[in-house]
Legacy VTK file of the C-alpha trace (Angstrom):
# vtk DataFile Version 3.0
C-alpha trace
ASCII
DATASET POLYDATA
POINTS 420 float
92.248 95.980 139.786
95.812 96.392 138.355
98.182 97.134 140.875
100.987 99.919 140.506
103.663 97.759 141.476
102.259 93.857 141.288
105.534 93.237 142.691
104.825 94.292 146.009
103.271 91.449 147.484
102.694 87.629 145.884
100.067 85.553 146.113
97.838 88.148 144.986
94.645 86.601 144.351
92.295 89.185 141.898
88.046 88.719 142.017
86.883 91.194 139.619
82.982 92.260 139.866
82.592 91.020 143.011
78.626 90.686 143.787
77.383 89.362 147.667
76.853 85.440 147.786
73.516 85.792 146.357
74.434 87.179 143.499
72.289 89.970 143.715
73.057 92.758 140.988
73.858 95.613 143.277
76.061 98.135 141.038
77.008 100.071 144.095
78.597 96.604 145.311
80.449 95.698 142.114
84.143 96.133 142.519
87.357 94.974 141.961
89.443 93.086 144.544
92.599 91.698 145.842
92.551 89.349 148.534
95.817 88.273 150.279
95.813 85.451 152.381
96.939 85.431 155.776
98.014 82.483 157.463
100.702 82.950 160.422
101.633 80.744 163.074
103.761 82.909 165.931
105.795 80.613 168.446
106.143 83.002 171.997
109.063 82.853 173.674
110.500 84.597 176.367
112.756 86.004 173.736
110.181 87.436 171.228
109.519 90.840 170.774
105.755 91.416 171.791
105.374 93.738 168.879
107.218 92.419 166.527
104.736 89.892 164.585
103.698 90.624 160.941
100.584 89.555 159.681
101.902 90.285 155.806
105.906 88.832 156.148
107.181 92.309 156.492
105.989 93.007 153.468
104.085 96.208 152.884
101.195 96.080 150.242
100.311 98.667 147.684
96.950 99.917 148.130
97.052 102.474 145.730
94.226 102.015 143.798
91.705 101.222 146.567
89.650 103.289 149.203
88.977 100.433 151.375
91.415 97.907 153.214
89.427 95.115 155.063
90.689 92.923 157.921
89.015 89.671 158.231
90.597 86.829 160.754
90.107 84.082 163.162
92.230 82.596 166.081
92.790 78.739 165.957
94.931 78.323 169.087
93.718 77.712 172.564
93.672 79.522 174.873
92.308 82.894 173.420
93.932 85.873 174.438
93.268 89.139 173.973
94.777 90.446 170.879
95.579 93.757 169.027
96.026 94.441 165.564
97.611 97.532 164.325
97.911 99.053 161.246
100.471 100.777 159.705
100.793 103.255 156.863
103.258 105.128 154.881
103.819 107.134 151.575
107.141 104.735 150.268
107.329 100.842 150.451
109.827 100.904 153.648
108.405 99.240 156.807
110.965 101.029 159.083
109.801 104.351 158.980
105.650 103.352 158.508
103.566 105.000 161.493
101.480 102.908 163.468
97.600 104.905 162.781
95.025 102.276 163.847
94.957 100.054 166.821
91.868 97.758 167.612
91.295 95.050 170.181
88.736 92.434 170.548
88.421 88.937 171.925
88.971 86.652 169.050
87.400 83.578 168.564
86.477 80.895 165.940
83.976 83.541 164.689
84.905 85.782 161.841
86.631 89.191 162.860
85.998 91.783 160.554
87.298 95.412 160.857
87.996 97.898 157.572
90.464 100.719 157.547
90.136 103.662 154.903
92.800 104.039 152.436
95.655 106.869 153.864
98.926 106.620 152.061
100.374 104.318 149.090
101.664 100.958 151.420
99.892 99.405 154.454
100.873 96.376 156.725
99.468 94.791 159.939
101.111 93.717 162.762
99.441 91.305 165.705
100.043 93.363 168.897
100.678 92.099 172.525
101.334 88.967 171.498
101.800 86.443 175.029
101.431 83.239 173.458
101.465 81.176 171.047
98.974 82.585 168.001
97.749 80.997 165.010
95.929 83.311 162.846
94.035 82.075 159.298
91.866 85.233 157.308
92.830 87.485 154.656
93.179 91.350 153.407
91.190 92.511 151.203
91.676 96.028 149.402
88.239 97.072 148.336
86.553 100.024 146.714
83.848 99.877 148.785
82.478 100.310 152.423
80.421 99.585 155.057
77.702 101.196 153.094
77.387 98.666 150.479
74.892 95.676 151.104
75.383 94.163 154.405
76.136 90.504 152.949
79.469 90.198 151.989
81.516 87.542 150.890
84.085 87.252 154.082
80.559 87.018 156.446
79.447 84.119 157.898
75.845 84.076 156.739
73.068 81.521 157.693
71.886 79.782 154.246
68.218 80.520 155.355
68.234 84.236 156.740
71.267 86.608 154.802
70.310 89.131 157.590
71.823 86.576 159.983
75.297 87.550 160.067
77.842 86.730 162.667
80.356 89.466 162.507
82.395 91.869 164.596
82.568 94.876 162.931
83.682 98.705 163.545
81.978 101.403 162.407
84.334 104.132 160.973
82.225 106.971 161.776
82.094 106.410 165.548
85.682 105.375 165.601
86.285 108.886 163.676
84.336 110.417 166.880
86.321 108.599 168.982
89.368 109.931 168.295
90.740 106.175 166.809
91.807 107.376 163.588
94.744 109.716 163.504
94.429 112.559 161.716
90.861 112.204 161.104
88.113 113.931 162.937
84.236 115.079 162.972
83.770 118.958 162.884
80.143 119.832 163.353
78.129 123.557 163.859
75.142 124.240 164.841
73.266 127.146 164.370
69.534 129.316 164.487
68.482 132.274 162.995
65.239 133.253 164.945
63.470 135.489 162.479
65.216 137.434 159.394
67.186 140.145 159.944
66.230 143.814 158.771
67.773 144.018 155.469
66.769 141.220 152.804
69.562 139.208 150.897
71.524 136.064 151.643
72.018 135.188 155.206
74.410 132.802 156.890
72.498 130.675 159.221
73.103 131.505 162.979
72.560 134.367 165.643
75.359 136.469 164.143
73.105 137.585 161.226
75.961 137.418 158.962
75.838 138.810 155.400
78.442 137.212 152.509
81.397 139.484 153.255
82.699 141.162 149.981
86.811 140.166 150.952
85.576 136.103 150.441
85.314 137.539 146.500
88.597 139.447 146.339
92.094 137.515 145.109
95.460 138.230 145.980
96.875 140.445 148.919
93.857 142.451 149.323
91.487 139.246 149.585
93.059 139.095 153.419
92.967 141.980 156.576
93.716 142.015 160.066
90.485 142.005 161.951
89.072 144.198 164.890
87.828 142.218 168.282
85.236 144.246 170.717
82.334 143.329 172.409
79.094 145.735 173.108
79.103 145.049 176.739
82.008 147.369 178.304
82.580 145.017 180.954
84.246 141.882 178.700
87.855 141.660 179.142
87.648 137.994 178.628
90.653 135.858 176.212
89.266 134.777 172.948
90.738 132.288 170.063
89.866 133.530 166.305
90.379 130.675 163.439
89.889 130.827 159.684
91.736 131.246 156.451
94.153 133.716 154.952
94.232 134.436 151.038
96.082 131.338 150.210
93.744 128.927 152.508
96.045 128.098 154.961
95.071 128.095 158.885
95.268 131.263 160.994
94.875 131.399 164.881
95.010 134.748 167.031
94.597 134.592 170.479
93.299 138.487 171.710
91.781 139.419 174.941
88.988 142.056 174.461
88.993 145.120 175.898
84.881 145.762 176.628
83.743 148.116 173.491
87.256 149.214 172.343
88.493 147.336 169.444
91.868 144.840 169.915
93.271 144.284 166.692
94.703 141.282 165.768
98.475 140.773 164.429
97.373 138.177 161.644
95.522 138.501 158.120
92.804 136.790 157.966
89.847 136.551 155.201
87.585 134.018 156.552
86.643 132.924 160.174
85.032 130.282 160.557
85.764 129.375 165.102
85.866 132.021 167.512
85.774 131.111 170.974
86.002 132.530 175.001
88.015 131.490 177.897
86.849 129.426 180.485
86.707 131.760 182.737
85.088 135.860 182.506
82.575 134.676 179.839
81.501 137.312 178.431
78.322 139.230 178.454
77.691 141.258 175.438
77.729 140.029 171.688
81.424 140.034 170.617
82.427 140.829 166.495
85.046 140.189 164.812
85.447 142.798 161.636
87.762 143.512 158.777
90.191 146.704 159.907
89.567 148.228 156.594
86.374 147.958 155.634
84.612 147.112 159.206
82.924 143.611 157.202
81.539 141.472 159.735
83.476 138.360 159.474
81.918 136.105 162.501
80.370 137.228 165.503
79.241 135.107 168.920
75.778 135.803 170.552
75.457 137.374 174.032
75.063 134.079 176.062
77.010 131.751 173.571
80.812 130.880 174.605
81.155 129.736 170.718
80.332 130.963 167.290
77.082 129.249 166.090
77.303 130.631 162.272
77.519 127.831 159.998
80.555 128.245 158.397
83.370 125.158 158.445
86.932 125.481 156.705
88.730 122.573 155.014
92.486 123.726 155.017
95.370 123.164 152.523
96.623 119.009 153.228
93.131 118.635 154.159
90.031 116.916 152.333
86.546 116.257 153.888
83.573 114.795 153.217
79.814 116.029 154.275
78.456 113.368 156.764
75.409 115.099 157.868
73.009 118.113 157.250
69.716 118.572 159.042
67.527 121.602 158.788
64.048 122.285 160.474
62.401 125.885 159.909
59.533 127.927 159.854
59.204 129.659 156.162
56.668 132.449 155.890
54.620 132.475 152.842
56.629 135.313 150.893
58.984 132.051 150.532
62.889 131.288 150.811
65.653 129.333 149.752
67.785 127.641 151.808
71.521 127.027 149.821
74.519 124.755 150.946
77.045 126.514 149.665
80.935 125.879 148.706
83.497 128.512 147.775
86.871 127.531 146.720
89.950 129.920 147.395
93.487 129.579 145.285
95.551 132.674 144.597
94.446 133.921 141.431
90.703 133.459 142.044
87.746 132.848 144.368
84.442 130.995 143.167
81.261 130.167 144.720
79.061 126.969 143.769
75.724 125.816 145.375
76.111 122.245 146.442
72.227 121.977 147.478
69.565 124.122 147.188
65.662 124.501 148.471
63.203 126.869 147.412
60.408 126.540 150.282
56.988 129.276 150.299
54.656 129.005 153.722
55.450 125.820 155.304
57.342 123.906 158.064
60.404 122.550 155.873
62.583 119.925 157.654
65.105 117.806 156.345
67.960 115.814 156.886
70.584 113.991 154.309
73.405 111.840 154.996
77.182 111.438 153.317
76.308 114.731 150.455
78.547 113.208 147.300
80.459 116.787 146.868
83.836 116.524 148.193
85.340 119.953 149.775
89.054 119.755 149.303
91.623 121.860 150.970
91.568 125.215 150.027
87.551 125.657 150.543
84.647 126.241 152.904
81.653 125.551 153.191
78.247 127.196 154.447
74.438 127.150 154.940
72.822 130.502 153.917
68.978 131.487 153.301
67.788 134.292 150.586
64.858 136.024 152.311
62.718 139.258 152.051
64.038 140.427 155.047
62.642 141.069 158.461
58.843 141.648 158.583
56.690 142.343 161.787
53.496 140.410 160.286
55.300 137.220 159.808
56.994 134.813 162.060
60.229 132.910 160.866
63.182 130.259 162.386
65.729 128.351 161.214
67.446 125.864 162.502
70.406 123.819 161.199
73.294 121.147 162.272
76.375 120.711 159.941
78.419 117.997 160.572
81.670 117.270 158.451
84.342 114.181 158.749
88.064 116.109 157.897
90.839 113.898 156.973
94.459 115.072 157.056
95.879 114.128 153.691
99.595 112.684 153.221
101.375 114.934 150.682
101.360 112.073 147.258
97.312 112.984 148.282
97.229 116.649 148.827
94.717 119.008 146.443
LINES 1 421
420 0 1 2 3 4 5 6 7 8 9 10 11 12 13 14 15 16 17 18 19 20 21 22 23 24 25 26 27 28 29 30 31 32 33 34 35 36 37 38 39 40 41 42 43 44 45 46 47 48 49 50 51 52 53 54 55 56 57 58 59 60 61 62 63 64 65 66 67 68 69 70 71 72 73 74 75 76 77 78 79 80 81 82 83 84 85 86 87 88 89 90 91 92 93 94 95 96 97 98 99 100 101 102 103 104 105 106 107 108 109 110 111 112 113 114 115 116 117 118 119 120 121 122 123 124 125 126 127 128 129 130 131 132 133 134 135 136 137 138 139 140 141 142 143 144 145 146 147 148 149 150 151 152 153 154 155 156 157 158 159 160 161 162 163 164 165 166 167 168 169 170 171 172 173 174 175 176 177 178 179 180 181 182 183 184 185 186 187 188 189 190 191 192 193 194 195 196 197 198 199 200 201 202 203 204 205 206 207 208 209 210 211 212 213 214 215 216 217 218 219 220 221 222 223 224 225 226 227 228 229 230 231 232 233 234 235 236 237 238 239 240 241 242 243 244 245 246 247 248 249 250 251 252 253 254 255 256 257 258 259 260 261 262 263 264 265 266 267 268 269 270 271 272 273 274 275 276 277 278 279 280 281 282 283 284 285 286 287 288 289 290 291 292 293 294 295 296 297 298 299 300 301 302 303 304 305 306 307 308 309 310 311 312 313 314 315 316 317 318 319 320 321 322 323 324 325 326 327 328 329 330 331 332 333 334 335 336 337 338 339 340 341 342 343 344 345 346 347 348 349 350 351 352 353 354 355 356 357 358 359 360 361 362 363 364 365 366 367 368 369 370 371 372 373 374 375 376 377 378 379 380 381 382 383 384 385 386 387 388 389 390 391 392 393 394 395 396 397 398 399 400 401 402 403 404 405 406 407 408 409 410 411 412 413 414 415 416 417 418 419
């Protein structure tokens, strides 16, 4: 790895095609790396600032070309305390303005800690946090271009000689600390849907109870690719508050709060030309199925079921400053023997045009198709959406159908030296 800046940081210490301590010839592990050592002794004193002790002498390191920052360290003093790390971030190399994104705690002991961080902005640094006493900590950083994904022995472990699968290490896994609501702007955005039978008309299908055919306005550019929506419900009783979300023509994020109005329509005072969220108050849930259509044309943008308080179409939005990546996709269904396919789909909005790509596809004829597929390579990037639709021969008394799907997408907000 070259660094943009080698300047940064010294004693820089490059291991290029780094394999695990076998040796094994894993191409997925191969990588380039910079380790920098870390070796700080921190005297307490009634004086010192608790949150004031550096693990990289106030230096921030450029981490530019990597995906991955590790944290590996052990504690050498006695006694052990409980001890934070944090981790700081920022788009320039100043330490005074960097923002504090990750904070972990653990009891450390002579064992190896281990932690990794995903890349978020040009410069990084660590800090030890709630520092009472004297600390003396010995391990390294290590700015990798690879995850937890990669074989599980790695060189930092401590590995028993006879068993590599013996490995004493403390380790976080990003994904639940993404659930957890650890990692600022970063979070896990899932939908789940059915469609219980086709509907009347045969075509292409977004999966869920709303029965929702590709709207023509997702293919139209400019001003006219947007329009301000109609709210009603079928029941006449709903007068319940609901939230609409989605995109305008240029892919940025639109909210409208509205409170129906039973059958009449409430129109909204925002564009919008997809919708991906709708969702009811906590209180006066509604009865009826509620739409949510295009004022000029009456397109069905999103709808939510009688008996559902949110939508259940699979449809997710990545806005502008945004970038996510597909964690998870199951499907289970019921496909009649007339046959099907089942597309993951991806459109991508800018001003002057709108396309459409199939990320995944499955053609299925009579059977029971279930499947499920973890961390899809595609990228969706601000600026697009993504959906699960079925082609079918439409609804057909002989013949039973059902479809059921779970979408589940990790969103990352993006710095602006990142932003697509």
């Amino acid at each position: 790895m070259v660094l943009n800046n080698p300047n940064v940081i010294t004693n820089l210490h490059v291991k290029k095609n780094l394999l695990s301590s076998r040796n094994v010839n894993n191409p997925s592990y191969k990588d380039n790396q910079v380790n920098i050592p870390i070796n700080k002794f921190f005297t307490f004193t009634s004086n010192s600032s608790p949150y004031d002790y550096s693990l990289t002498s106030n230096t921030m390191i450029n981490c530019d070309n990597t995906n991955v920052i590790n944290l590996s360290f052990r504690r050498t003093d006695t006694p052990l305390q409980s001890l934070a790390i944090g981790v700081y971030y920022n788009q320039i190399n100043n330490i005074d303005t960097a923002e504090l994104i990750y904070q972990t705690e653990q009891n450390i002991d002579n064992n190896n800690f281990f932690n990794q961080f995903p890349k978020r902005n040009k410069f990084i640094y660590f800090k030890a946090l709630n520092v009472l006493s004297n600390v003396n900590i010995i391990g390294q950083v290590e700015l990798s271009k690879y995850t937890q994904f990669t074989t599980n022995a790695q060189i930092r472990d401590t590995i028993d000689i006879n068993s590599q699968s013996n490995l004493i290490r403390n380790t976080n896994d990003y994904f639940a600390d993404v659930i957890e609501g650890k990692i600022k702007g970063e979070s896990l955005i899932r939908r789940s849907g059915f469609l219980n039978n086709y509907p009347i008309d045969a075509g292409e299908t977004i999966i869920g109870t709303g029965e929702i055919f590709e709207p023509s306005i997702w293919s139209v550019v400019g001003p006219t690719g947007e329009d301000f929506v109609n709210v009603y419900s079928d029941f006449a009783g709903d007068n319940t508050q609901i939230v609409v979300k989605g995109f305008d023509s240029t892919a940025n994020t639109v909210f409208d709060f509205m409170t129906l109005s039973g059958t009449s329509n409430i129109t909204s005072l925002k564009k919008f030309k997809v919708i991906d969220f709708i969702s009811v108050g906590v209180v006066d849930q509604p009865v009826g199925n509620i739409f949510v259509q295009t004022v000029t044309n009456g397109e069905l943008l999103n709808r939510i079921s009688a008996g559902h308080t949110e939508v259940d179409n699979i449809i997710i939005t990545v806005p502008t400053k945004h970038e996510s990546v597909i964690k998870n996709l199951s499907i289970n269904s019921l496909i009649d023997l007339r046959g099907s396919e089942i597309r993951l789909n991806k459109r991508r909005i800018v001003s002057t045009y709108t396309q459409k790509s199939i990320i995944q596809s499955w053609k299925i004829e009579d059977q029971t198709f279930n499947i499920s597929l973890d961390l899809i390579g595609d990228a969706i990037f601000g600026g697009e959406f993504i959906y699960v639709s079925i082609i079918h021969p439409g609804y057909n008394a002989l013949y039973s159908n059902y479809i059921n799907c779970s979408l589940e997408i990790v969103q990352r907000q993006l710095s602006e030296i990142y932003e697509v």
